[in-house]
N, C-alpha and C positions, 0 to 999 in steps of 0.2 A: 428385572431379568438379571440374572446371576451372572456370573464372567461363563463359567462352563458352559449355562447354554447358550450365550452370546458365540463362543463358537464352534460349537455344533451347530449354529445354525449359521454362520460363516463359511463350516464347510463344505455345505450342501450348494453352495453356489459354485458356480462356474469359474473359472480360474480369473479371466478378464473382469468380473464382480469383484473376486477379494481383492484382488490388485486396486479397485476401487475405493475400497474400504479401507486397506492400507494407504492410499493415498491421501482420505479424508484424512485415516486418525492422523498423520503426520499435518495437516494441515490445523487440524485442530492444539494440537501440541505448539505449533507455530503461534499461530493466532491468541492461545493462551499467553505467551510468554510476552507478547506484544502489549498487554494490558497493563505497563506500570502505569501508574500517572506521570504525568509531564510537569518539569518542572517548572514553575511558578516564572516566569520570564520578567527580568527588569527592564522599565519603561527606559527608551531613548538608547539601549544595548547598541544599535547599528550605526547610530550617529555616527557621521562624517564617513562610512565605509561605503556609501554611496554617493556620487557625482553624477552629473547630469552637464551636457553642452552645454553652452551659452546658446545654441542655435536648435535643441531640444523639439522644438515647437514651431520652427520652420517649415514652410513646406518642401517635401520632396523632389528632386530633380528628375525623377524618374515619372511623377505623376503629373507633369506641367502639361500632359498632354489632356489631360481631365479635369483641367481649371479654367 
């Protein structure tokens, strides 16, 4: 389907439809650009930027009612 009758037959819809269509193509414009690849991540990156209690694994004070 050629762009020209792509829309002419865009305009034969109701106004609330091409608005739909305009919404797709921008979505699709979106989602395209979205597809670089991801770069390649080095192993142990986040080391030490997370911590954890000493008491992590304790139980709740809140839930001693359910023990």
């Amino acid at each position: 389907m050629g762009a020209f009758t792509l829309t002419k037959e865009i305009e034969t819809l109701p106004s609330e439809l091409q608005q739909e269509v305009i919404d797709f193509v921008e979505f699709l414009k979106i989602k395209h650009q979205q597809k670089q690849p991801l770069k390649e991540r080095e192993f142990g990156f986040a080391k030490g930027k997370v911590k954890l209690h000493e008491n992590f694994d304790a139980p709740l004070d809140e839930l001693k009612d359910y023990m």
